[in-house]
SELUM-55463 format. One line per field, with one value per residue (C-alpha): residue number from 1; x, y, z. Coordinates in steps of 0.05 Angstrom, whole numbers, m for minus. Example, Ala and Ser with C-alpha at 12.3 -4.5 7.8 and 13.67 -1.06 7.14 Angstrom:
resi <- c(1, 2);
x <- c(246, 273);
y <- c(m90, m21);
z <- c(156, 143);
***
This chain:
resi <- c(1, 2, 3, 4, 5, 6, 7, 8, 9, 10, 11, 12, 13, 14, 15, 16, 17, 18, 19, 20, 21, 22, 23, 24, 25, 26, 27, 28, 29, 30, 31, 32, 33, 34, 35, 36, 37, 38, 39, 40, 41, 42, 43, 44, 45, 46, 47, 48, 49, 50, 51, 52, 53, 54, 55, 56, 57, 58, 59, 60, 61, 62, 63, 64, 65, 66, 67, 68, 69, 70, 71, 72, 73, 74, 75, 76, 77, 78, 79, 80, 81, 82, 83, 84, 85, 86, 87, 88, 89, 90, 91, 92, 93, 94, 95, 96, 97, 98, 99, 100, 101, 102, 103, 104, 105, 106, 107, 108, 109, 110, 111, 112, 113, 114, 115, 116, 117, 118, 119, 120, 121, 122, 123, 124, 125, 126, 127, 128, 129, 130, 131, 132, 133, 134, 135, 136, 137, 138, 139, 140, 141, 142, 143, 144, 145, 146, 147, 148, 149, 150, 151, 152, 153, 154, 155, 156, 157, 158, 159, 160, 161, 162, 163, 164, 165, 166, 167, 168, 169, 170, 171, 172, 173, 174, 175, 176, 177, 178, 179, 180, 181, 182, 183, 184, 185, 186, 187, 188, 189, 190, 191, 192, 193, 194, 195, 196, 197, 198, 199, 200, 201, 202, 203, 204, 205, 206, 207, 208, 209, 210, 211, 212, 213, 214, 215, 216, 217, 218, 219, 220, 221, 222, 223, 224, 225, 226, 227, 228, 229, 230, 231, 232, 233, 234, 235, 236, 237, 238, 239, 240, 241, 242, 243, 244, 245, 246, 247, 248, 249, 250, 251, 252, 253, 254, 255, 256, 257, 258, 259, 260, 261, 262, 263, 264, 265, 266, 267, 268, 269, 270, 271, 272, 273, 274, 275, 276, 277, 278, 279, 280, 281, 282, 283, 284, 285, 286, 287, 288, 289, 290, 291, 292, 293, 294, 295, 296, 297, 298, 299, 300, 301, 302, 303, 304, 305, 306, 307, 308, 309, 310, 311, 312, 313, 314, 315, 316, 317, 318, 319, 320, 321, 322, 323, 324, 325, 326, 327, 328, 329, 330, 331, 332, 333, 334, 335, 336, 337, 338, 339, 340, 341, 342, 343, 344, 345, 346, 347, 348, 349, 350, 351, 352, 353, 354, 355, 356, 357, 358, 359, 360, 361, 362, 363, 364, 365, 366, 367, 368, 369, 370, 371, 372, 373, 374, 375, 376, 377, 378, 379, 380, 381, 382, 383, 384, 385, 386, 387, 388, 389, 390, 391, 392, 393, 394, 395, 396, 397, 398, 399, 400, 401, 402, 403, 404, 405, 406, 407, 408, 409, 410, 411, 412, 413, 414, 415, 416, 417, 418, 419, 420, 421, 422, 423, 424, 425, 426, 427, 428, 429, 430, 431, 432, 433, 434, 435, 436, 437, 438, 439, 440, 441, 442, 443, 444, 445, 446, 447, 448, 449, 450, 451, 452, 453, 454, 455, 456, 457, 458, 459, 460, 461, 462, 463, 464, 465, 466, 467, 468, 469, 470, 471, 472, 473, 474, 475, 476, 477, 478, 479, 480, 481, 482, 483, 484, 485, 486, 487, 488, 489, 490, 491, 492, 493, 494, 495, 496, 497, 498, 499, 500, 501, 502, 503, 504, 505, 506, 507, 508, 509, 510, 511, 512, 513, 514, 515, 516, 517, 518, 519, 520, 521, 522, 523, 524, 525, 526, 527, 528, 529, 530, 531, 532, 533, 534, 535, 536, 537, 538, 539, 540, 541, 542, 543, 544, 545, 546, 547, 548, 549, 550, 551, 552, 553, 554, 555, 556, 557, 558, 559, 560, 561, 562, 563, 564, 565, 566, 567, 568, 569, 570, 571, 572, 573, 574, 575, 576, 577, 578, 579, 580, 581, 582, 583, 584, 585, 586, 587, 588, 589, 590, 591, 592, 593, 594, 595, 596, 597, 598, 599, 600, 601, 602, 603, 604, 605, 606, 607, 608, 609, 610, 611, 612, 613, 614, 615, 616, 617, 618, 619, 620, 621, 622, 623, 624, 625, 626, 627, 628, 629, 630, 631, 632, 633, 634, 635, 636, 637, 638, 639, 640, 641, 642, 643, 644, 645, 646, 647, 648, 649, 650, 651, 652, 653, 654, 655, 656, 657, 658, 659, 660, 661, 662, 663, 664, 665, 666, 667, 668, 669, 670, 671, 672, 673, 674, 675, 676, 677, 678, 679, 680, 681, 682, 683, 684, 685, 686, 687, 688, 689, 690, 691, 692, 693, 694, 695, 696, 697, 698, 699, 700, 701, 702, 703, 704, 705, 706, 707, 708, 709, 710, 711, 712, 713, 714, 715, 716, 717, 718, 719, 720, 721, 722, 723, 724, 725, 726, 727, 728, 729, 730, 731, 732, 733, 734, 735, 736, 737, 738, 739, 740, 741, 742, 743, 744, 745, 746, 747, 748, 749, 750, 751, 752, 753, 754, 755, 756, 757, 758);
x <- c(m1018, m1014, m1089, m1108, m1079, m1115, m1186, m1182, m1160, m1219, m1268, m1237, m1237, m1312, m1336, m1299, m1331, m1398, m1397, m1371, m1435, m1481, m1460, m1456, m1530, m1557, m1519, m1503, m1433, m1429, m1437, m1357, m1361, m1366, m1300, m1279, m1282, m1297, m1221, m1195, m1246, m1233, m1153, m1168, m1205, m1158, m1095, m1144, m1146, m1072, m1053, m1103, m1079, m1004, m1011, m1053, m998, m945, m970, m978, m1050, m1070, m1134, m1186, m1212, m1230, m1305, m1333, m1310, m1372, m1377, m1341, m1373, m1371, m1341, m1355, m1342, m1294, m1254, m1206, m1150, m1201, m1229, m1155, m1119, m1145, m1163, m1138, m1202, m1218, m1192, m1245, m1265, m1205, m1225, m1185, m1181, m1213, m1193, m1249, m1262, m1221, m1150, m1104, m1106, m1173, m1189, m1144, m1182, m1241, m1223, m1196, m1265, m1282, m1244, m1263, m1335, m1325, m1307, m1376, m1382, m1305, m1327, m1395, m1351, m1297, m1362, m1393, m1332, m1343, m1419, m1398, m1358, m1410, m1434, m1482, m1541, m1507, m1484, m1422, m1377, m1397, m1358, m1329, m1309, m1278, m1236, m1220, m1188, m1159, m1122, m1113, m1076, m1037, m1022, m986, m946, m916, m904, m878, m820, m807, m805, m747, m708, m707, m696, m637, m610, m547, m532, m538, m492, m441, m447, m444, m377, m343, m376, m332, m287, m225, m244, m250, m274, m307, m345, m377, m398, m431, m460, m494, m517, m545, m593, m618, m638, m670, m705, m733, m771, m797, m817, m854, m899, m906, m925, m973, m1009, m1017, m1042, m1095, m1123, m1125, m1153, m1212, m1208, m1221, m1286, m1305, m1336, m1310, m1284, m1242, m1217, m1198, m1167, m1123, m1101, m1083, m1044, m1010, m997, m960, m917, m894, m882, m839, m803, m787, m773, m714, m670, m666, m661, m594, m567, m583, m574, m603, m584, m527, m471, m415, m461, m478, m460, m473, m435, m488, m485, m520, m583, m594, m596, m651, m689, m681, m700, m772, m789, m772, m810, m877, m866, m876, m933, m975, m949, m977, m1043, m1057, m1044, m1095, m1147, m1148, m1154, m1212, m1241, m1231, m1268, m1324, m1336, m1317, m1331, m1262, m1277, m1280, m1210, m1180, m1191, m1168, m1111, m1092, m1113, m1064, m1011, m1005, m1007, m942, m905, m913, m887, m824, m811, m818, m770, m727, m723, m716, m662, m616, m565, m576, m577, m513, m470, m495, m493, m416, m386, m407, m381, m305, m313, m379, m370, m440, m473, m425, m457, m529, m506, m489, m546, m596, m646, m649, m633, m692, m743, m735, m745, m808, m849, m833, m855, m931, m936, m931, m967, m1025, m1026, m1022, m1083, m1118, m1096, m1111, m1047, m1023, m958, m934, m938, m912, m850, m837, m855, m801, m746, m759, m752, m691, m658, m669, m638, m574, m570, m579, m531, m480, m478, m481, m419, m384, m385, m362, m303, m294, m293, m252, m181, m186, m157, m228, m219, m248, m215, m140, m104, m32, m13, m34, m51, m124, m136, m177, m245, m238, m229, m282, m331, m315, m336, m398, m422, m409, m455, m508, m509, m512, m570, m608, m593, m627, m687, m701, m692, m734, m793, m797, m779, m833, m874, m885, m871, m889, m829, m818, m858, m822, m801, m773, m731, m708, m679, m647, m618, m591, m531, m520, m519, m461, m425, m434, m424, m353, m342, m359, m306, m254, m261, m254, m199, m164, m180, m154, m94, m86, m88, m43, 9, 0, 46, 105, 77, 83, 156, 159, 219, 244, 204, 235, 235, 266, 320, 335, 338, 384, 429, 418, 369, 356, 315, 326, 326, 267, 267, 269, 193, 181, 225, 187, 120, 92, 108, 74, 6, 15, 16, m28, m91, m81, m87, m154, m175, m173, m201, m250, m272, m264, m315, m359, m356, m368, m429, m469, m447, m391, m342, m269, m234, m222, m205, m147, m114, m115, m90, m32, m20, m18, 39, 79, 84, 98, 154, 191, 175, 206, 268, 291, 239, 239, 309, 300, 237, 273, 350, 300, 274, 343, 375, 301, 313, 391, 371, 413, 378, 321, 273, 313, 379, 440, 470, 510, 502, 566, 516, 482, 473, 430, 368, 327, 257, 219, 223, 175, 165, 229, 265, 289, 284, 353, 339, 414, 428, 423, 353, 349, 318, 349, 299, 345, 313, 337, 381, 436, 441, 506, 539, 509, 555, 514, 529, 467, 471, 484, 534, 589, 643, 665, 739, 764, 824, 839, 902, 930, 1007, 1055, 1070, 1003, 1000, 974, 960, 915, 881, 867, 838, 794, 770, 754, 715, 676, 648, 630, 596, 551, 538, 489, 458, 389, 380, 439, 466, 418, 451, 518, 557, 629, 641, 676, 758, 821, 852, 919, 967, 952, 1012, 1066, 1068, 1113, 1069, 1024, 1002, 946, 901, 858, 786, 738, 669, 627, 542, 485, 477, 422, 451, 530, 534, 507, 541, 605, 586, 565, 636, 667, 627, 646, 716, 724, 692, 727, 795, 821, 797, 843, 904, 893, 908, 895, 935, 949, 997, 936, 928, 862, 822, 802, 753, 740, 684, 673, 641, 570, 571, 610, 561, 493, 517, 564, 544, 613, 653, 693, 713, 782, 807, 815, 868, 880, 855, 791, 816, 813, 869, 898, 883, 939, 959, 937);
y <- c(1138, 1075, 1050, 1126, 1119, 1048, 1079, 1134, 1089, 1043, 1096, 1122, 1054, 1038, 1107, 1080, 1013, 1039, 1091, 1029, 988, 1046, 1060, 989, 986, 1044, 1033, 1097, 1139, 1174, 1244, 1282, 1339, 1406, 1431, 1367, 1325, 1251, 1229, 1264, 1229, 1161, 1176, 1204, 1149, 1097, 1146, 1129, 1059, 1037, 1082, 1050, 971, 995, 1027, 966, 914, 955, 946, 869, 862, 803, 812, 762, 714, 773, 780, 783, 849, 916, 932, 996, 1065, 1080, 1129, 1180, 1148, 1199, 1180, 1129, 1135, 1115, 1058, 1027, 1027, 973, 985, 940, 900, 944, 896, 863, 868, 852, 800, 798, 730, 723, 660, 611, 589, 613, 606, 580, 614, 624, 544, 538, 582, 545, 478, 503, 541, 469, 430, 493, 478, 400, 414, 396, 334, 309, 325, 285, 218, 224, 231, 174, 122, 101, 86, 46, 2, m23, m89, m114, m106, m159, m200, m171, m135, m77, m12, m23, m100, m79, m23, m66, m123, m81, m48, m111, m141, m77, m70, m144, m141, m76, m111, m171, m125, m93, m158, m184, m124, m119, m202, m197, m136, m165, m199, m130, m101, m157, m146, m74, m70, m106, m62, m3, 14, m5, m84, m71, m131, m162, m106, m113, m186, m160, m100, m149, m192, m136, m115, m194, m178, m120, m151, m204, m157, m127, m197, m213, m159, m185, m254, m221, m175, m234, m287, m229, m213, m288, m309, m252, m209, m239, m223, m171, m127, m50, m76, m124, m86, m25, m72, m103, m34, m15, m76, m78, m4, m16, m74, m19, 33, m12, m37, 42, 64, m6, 32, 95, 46, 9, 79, 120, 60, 113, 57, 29, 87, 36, 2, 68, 88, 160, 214, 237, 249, 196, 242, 276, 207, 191, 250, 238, 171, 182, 244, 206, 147, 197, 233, 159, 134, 200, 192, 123, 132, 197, 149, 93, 149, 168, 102, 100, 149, 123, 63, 88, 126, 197, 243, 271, 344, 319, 275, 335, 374, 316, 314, 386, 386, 333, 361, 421, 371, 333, 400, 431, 360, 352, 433, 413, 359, 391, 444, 405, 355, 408, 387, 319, 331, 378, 325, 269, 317, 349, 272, 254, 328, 297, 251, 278, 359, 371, 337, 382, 447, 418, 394, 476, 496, 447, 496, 537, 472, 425, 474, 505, 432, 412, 474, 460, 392, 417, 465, 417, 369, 425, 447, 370, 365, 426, 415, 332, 335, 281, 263, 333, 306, 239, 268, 307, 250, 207, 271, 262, 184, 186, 250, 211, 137, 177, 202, 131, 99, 153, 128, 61, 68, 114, 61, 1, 30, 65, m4, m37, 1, 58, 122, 155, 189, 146, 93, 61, 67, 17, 90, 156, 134, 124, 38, 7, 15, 93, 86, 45, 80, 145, 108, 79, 148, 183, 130, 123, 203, 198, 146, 192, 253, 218, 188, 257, 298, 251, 254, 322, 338, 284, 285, 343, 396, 354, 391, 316, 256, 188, 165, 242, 230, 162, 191, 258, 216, 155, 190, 227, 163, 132, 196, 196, 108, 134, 200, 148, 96, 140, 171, 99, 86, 146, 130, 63, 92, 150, 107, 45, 110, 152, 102, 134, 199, 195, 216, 243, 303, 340, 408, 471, 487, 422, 428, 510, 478, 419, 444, 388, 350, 290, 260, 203, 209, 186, 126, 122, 108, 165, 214, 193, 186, 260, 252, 192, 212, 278, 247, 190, 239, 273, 208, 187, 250, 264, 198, 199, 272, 239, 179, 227, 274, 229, 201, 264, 254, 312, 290, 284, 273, 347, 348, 298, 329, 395, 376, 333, 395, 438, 393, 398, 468, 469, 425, 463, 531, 512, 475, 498, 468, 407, 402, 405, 362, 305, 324, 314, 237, 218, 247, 212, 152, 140, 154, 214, 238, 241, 276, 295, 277, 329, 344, 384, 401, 462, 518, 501, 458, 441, 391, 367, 392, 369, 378, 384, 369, 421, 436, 422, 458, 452, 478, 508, 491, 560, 562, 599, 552, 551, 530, 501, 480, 409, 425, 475, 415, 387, 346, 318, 297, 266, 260, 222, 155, 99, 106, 161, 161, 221, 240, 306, 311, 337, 364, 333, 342, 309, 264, 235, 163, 142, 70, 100, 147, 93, 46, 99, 126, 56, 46, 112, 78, 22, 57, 97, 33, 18, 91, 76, 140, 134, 57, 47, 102, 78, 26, 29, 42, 106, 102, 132, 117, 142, 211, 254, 306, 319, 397, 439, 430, 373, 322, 325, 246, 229, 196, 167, 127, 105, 117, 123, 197, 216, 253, 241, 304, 281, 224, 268, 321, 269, 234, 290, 309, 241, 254, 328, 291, 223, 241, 290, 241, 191, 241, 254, 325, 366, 414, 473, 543, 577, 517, 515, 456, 444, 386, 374, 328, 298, 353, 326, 342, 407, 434, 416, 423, 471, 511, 559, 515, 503, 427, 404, 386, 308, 279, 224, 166, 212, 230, 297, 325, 350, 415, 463, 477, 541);
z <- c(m225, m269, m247, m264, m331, m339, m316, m368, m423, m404, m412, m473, m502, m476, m518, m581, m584, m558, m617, m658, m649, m647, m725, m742, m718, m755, m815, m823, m811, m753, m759, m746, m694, m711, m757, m768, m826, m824, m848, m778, m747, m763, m755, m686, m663, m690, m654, m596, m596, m608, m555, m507, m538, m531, m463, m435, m461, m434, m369, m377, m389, m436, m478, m472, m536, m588, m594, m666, m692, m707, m768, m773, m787, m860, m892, m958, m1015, m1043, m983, m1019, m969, m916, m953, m974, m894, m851, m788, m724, m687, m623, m564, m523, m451, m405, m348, m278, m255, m178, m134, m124, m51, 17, 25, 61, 122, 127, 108, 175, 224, 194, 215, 279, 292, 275, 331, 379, 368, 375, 445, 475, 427, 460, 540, 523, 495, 549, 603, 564, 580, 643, 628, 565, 621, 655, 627, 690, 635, 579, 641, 653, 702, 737, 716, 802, 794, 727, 755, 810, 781, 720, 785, 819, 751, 740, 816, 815, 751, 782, 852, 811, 778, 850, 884, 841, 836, 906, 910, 862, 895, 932, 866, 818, 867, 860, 780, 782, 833, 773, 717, 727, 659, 699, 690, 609, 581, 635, 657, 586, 616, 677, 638, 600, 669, 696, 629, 642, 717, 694, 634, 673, 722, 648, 636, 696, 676, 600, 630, 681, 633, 580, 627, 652, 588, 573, 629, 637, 579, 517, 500, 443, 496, 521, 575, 552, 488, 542, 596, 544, 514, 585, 605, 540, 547, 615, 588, 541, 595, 632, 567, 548, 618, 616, 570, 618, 672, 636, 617, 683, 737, 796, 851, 819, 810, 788, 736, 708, 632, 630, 675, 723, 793, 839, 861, 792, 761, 815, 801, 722, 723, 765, 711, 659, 686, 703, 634, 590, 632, 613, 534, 547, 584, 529, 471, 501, 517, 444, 418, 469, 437, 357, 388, 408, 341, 373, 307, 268, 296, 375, 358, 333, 390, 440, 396, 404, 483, 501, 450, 505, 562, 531, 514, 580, 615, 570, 589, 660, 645, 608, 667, 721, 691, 667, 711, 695, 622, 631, 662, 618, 551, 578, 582, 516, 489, 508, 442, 407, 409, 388, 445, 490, 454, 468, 539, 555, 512, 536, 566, 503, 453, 477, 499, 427, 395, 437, 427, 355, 366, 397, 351, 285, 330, 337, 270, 229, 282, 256, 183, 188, 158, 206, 163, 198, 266, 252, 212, 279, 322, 274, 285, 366, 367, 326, 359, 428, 397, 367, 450, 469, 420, 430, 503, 496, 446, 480, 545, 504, 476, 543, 571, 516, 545, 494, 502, 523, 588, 646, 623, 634, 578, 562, 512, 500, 426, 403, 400, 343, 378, 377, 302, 295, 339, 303, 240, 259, 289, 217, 189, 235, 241, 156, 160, 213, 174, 107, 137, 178, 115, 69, 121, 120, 41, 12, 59, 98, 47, m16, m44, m93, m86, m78, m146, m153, m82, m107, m167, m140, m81, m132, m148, m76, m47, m88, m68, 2, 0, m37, 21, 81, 47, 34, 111, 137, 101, 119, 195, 189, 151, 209, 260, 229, 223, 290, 327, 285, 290, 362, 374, 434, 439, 507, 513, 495, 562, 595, 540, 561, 634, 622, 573, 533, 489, 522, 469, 434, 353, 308, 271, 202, 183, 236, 197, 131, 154, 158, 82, 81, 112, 72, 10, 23, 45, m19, m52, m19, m28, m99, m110, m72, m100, m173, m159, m122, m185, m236, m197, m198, m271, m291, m328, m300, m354, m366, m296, m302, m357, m336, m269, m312, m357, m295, m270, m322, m327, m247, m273, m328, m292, m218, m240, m166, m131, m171, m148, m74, m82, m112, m67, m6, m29, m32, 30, 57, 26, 41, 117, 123, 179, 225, 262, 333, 304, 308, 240, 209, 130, 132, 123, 192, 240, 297, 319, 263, 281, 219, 140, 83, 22, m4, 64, 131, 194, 240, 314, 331, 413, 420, 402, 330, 279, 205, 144, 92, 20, 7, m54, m13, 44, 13, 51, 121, 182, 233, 299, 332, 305, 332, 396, 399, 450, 485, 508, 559, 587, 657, 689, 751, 788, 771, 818, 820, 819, 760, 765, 842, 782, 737, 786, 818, 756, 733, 805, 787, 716, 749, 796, 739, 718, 767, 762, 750, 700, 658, 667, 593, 560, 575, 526, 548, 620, 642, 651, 640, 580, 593, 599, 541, 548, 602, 613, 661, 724, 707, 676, 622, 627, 580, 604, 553, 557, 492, 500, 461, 423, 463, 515, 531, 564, 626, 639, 622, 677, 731, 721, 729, 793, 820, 805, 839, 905, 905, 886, 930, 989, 960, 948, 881, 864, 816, 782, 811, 807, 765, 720, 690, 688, 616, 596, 526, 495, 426, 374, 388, 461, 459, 401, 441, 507, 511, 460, 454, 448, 386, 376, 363, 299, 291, 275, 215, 274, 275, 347, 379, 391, 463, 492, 500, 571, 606);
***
């Protein structure tokens, strides 16, 4: 409808100027139609031509440079209303801009009509080659004797490598039985032996290939240029191929540093080893072909021929490795998750990533964009060194007794080359991350040209030099601290078996420490977010003082939680208690589990666990610190001998003594201290024994199993007529062993007092 609109107004407009210059020409007014006069005639026409002007700039049309206005049609001369309004120049013709040239797209199927057409021109060069090798006409070698002792040359620096591989082989054996991670150190040594071996079969060739092309190929000829590009291109082969040698060790399982089984590495090694000699013999062929003047067109269409030849080889690598790649990908995913998502991803991952690689190969060869393919070629060289250096890290540390599995750890806690391995991955994965993202931004897209990259990246780099800082120092803070965190209680479930908690208490710097690390990431934190900030230039000052207003008001508006805040950094700081201590602050009392920053979490014997804010604690009586000494009383007849009592009981703490599991707890030896009470039918003896607080409860109950088997051997009764046996324990025990217990009152000695006779 709108392009309806703008066709009539077009033709509407085209009659007004047309009868414009018709009547400017004449020089005389146009004649009105019949029954109307000539005022309505000019008004109409003007109507006419703002509503066309209006309607055409409504719908975004922009006039072209005005053209010299027509003398407009004159009107009666008792017409002075006519005569006095002026009238508005009638707009000129309106011009749609049309693009010059092809785009794009079609400049693309152009040049690849181009490279299809160039076909013949690149099957005549590559036909021409071996003509251009034969030199019998200037006096040189025949294209045969050339051939022949190019293969002779290659043949012996190959043989050269073999031969000393397979001389040294009793010796790399020797080197690689003492490489396993369990020798630490020294493995690192004979690691480091065995790249030598290796790098002087890689030498032999270098030597080889050298004293070739200076002994028969340094002329200026085709031959020679060609043999020396293809013995220099074989030194390179071998030197590539070394690193997946080191890494993949196929005949050397103990020397090797990725987790691969023995025949996948085999079979990885030989593709890998086929797949760089064609990158290498492709790359000589095309500078072949620059040398001989092969015209742009014809290298363009090599370019995009052997493009398809590389993609469909890594494919058949990457298919026929999977397993490889799996098992090698799946042992770095224990430290590095993301190579564990590639390593059960891989099909999907790295056949995705190398048909992306041929097809920006393809079109930069189209194009003659070549930055495109190099940028992608860049992106494949670095993705494969952050593979390499991942494994080569992870197999030093491995080897350096770290906590890395494969290895033999003295602890469970991560060592100082985790921390720094961890480190230097976040910065090399940074560096790779920059350099990958600059090739493509500047120059692949052209989205900013250098000087444009250098100063959006200025400030981003002081933040992310302040990020990386304030992550090592929080890694080096971490692990200075996780030796305290490490405090290791009885399970739930051993303590529900056992009765008991067998655990001994934290220390102090363990009880304060998840403070500590609390506290001290906020600090690195917040700086390091401030410094990062005020790089990218904002200005923190606001921040800061609105943070310190917020505080304050936090601070008059929670007077309660101020309290408990600052109750808790005293009870911390005068070493009240501890993490795995029993206490017992009158409102509950139990195992302390942990605390934060306003409360404290007491896990009752029974199992219920009571939060209790800092500032309703009150008063604390601990009974896990230091030693504690336990006292029960048993009831025996009354004739029993008690001097036969007190030597046997003194017998049975000596004996415990020597228990291996419970001769460390023990600080006083078991005995009888003497009779407690004298009741109608027995006698009521006291026994004691002093330990540490960690678990008296089972050196109480194997005392007293000792004592219900020894005794009656030795005539040693026990009460009897219905008397009940009672045993009774310091308050400690009885609360976290027994549980239901309720523990006698002391008296002023701070000595329980004697249990009343059944």
């Amino acid at each position: 409808m709108p392009t309806f609109m703008r066709a009539i107004g077009a033709t509407i407009l085209t009659l007004v100027l047309f009868l414009s210059a018709a009547g400017a020409g004449a020089q005389t007014p146009a004649a009105p139609p019949a029954g109307m006069t000539p005022e309505q005639f000019n008004a109409l026409v003007d109507a006419i031509s703002n509503s066309v002007t209006e309607k055409l700039k409504a719908e975004g049309v922009h006039d072209a440079p005005a053209a010299p206005p027509a003398a407009a049609p004159a009107a009666p001369a008792a017409s002075s209303t006519s005569k006095s309004k002026a009238k508005p120049p009638p707009p000129s013709i309106i011009h749609t801009p049309i693009p010059e040239g092809p785009g794009p797209f079609a400049v693309f199927i152009n040049h690849a009509g181009n490279l299809a057409r160039a076909l013949p021109t690149l099957g005549a060069k590559l036909g021409s080659i071996p003509g251009l090798l034969d030199q019998t006409a200037a006096g040189g070698r025949s294209t045969s004797i050339f051939l022949l002792l190019l293969g002779l040359v290659a043949a012996a620096a190959l043989a050269a490598e073999a031969v000393l591989r397979a001389f040294m082989t009793r010796f790399r054996h020797r080197l690689a039985g003492n490489a396993v991670p369990e020798q630490g150190l020294r493995s690192l040594a004979n690691l480091a032996a065995l790249a030598v071996l290796d790098g002087l079969g890689v030498l032999a060739v270098w030597l080889i290939c050298n004293a070739a092309i200076g002994a028969w190929f340094t002329g200026a000829t085709g031959q020679d240029k060609l043999a020396a590009a293809i013995l220099d291109g074989i030194f390179y082969w071998r030197l590539y191929v070394l690193l997946f040698l080191i890494i993949l060790r196929p005949a050397l399982p103990q020397g090797r540093l990725c987790e691969v089984a023995d025949h996948d590495a085999r079979a990885m090694y030989a593709r890998i080893e086929l797949v760089m000699l064609m990158i290498i013999l492709g790359r000589i062929l095309g500078h072949v072909l620059l040398a001989i003047q092969t015209p742009i067109a014809a290298i363009g269409a090599y370019q995009v021929i052997v493009t398809v030849i590389y993609v469909s080889t890594f494919i058949w690598l990457v298919r026929s490795s999977r397993d490889a790649a799996a098992q090698w990908l799946g042992g770095l995913g224990k430290v590095a998750p993301l190579a564990g998502v590639v390593g059960r991803n891989w099909i999907t991952v790295a056949t995705t990533f190398f048909l992306i690689l041929g097809l920006t190969q393809v079109y930069g060869a189209i194009s003659g964009l070549m930055h495109v393919g190099q940028a992608m070629l860049l992106t494949l060289i670095l993705v494969v060194g952050v593979l390499m250096f991942e494994t080569l890290m992870q197999a030093f540390v491995r080897r350096l007794d770290s906590q890395l599995l494969g290895a033999t750890p003295a602890s469970d806690s991560a060592k100082l080359p985790d921390v720094v391995a961890r480190c230097v991955r976040v910065a090399v994965l940074i560096g790779v991350a920059v350099t990958i993202a600059e090739s493509w931004v500047v120059q692949v897209l052209a989205l900013v040209d250098e000087a444009q990259w250098d100063a959006i990246t200025r400030s981003s780099r002081t933040a992310g030099f302040t990020l990386f800082v304030a992550y090592v120092v929080w890694e080096l803070f971490k692990y200075q601290t996780d030796p305290y965190m490490a405090h290791k209680n009885k399970s739930a479930a051993e303590a529900i078996a056992d009765g008991d908690a067998a655990a001994a208490p934290a220390s102090r710097i363990s009880t304060m420490m998840p403070l500590l690390r609390a506290t001290g990431a906020v600090l690195i934190t917040i700086v390091a977010v401030m410094i990062a900030l005020e790089s990218f230039g904002v200005n923190i000052t606001p921040l800061i003082a609105g943070a310190s207003v917020f505080g304050i008001a936090i601070s008059f508006g929670s007077q309660t939680l101020v309290k408990d805040i600052v109750s808790g950094i005293f009870y911390l700081s005068d070493d009240a208690f501890r993490v795995g201590e029993y206490i017992d602050c009158g409102k509950a009392k139990g195992t302390v589990e942990g605390f934060t920053l306003r409360s404290i979490k007491l896990r009752h014997q029974n199992g219920q666990v009571h939060t209790i804010p800092f500032g309703q604690l009150g008063q604390i009586t601990n009974f896990s610190r230091d030693w504690i000494t336990v006292k029960f009383n048993l009831r025996f007849a009354r004739d029993t001998d008690l001097e036969k009592l007190r030597k046997a009981a003194k017998k049975i703490g000596a004996d415990m003594m020597e228990m291996p599991a419970i001769k460390a707890d023990i600080l006083a030896p078991f005995k009888m201290q003497g009779v407690a009470d004298i009741a109608d039918n027995a006698l009521l003896v006291r026994f004691k024994f002093t330990a540490k607080p960690g678990n008296p409860a089972a050196i109480q109950r194997e005392a007293v199993k000792r004592m219900f088997s020894v005794f009656p051997a030795m005539g040693i009764e026990f009460a009897k007529e219905g008397a009940a046996v009672v045993v009774q324990a310091a308050p400690a025990s009885v609360e976290r062993v027994v549980a239901e217990a309720t523990p006698a009152p002391a008296d002023a000695k701070g000595t329980p007092a004697l249990a009343a006779a059944s």
